[in-house]
N, C-alpha and C positions, 0 to 999 in steps of 0.2 A: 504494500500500500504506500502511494506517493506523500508525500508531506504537503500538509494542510495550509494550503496557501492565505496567507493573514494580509489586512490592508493596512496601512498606514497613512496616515499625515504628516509633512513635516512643515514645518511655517516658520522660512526663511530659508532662503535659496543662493545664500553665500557661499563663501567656500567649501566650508565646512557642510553646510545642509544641501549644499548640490550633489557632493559626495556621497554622504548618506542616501539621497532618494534615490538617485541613480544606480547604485549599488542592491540597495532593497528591490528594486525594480528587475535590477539583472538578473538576482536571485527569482524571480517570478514571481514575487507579491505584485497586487495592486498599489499602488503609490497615487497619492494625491501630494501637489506642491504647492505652498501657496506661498505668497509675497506681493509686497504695496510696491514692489518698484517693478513696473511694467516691464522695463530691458530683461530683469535676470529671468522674470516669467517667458521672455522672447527667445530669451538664450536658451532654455532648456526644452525650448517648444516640441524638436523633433524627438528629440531622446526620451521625454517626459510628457505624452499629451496629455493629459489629467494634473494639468497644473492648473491657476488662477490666480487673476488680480484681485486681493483681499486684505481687508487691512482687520490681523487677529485680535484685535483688540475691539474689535464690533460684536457682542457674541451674537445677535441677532444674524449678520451676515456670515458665521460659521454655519449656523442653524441653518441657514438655507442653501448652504454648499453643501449640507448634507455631513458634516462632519464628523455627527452625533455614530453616524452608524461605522465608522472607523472604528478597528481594536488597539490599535495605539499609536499614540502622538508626540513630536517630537517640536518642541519650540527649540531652534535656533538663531534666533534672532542676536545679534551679538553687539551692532551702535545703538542701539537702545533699549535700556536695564527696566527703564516703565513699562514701553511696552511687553518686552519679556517677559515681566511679570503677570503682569495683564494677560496675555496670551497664554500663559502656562495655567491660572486660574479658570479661564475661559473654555479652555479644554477640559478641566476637570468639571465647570457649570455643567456644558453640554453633552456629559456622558461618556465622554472617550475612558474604553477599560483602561488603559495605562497612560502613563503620562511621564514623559522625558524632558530634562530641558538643560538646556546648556548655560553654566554659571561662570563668568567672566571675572569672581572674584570669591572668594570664602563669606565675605558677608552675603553679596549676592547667592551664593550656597547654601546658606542658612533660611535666609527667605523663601527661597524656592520648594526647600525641603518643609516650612511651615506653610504654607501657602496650600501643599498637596502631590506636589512634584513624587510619583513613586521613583524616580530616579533622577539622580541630578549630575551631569557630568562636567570636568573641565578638563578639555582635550589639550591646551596648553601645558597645564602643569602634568596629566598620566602623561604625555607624550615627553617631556621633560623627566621626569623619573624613568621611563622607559629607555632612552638616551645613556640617562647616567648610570644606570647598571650595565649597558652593553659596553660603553667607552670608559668604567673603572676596570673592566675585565673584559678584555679583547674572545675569550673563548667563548664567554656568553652571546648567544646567537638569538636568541628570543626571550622576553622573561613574562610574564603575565602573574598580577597578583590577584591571589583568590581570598583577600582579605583577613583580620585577626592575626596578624602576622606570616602568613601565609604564600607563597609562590611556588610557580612552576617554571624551571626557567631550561634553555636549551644551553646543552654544554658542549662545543666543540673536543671532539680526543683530539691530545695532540699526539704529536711523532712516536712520542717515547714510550708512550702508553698502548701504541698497536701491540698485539698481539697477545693482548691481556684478556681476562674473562669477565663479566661484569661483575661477578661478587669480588674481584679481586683490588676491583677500585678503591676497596673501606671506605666509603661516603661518610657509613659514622652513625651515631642513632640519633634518629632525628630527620632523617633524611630518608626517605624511600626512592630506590630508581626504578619507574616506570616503565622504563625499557627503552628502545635506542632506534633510533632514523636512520636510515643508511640509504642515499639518495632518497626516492621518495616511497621505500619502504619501509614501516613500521616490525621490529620485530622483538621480540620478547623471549630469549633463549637463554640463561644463564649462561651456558655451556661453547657459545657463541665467541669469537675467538673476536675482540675489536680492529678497526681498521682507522688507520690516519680519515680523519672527518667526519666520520660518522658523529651522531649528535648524540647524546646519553640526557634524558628526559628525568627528572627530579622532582620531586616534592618536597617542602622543606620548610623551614622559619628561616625567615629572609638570611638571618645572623648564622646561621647553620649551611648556608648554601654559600652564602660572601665565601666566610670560613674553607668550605670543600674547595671552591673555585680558587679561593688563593693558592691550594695546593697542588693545580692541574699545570 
């Protein structure tokens, strides 16, 4: 059975929310786009036709885009924090089951989260922490944090390390390894002999992973 294609809203078609819709769309949701500036609704016209000129801060004019029957919504709006907020509230008036919104600053993150916001992100700062753990440690290839101190990060083998086993890495307690990418195969063999690049996949407390990685 296929997966259960979900629709969206995003409202604001900047850089960042053109990304996202476009993307959501690639994946084969339905996508709706909205934004008050006519150009970027123009620019997205062939890639995105279920976009509109709307200014989210109307909730009446949501209501009649039909907004309400959306599963989840994403204010992007990023040169203006009123409307932002406006719009992220306006989403949760009219019913939309989730509600996303992009926060420009920690206070602004706070509002949004009181306001209704089930998720509040700031792409500046995760993408900024995402940076600094791949450029403190060149072997780390990916890192994603799953919260409570928590990550998954990718770990380049190096040289010296081929032709080892995975339990022979000592990671350490505290650290569980997942198992290991080797081009873009996924495998899980203890018994598996390492090769220069392969990536070895980890679970860990961020302080516990630093830790391993400084020893690879």
């Amino acid at each position: 059975m296929g997966r259960k294609t979900r629709s969206f809203v995003v409202i604001g078609l900047g850089a960042f929310g053109s990304v996202v819709a476009l993307e959501l769309a690639r994946f084969g949701n339905h996508v709706l786009g909205i934004d008050k500036d006519a150009r970027r609704v123009a620019a997205l016209a062939e890639q995105l036709p279920s976009s509109v000129i709307l200014d989210a801060t109307d909730e009446g004019a949501l209501r009649e885009a039909g907004v309400d029957r959306y599963d989840v919504g994403l204010v992007s709006i990023g040169n203006d924090l009123e409307s932002n907020v406006i719009a992220t509230m306006n989403l949760r008036l009219v019913g939309v089951g989730t509600v996303w919104a992009k926060a420009e600053s920690r206070t602004h993150h706070r509002i949004l989260s009181k306001i209704g916001a089930d998720r509040v992100i700031m792409p500046g700062l995760e993408m900024g922490r995402h940076a600094a753990q791949m450029l403190n440690n060149p072997a780390v290839q990916d890192y994603v944090a799953l919260g409570n101190g928590y990550s998954v990060v990718n770990l380049m083998i190096p040289q010296r390390l081929a032709g080892r086993r995975l339990p022979e890495l000592e990671a350490g307690p505290g650290i569980e390894i997942l198992g290991v990418m080797r081009g873009t195969e996924y495998r899980r063999d203890p018994d598996m002999l390492l090769a220069t690049n392969d990536r070895v996949l980890l679970l860990g407390k961020r302080v516990d992973l630093t830790r391993f990685g400084d020893r690879l």
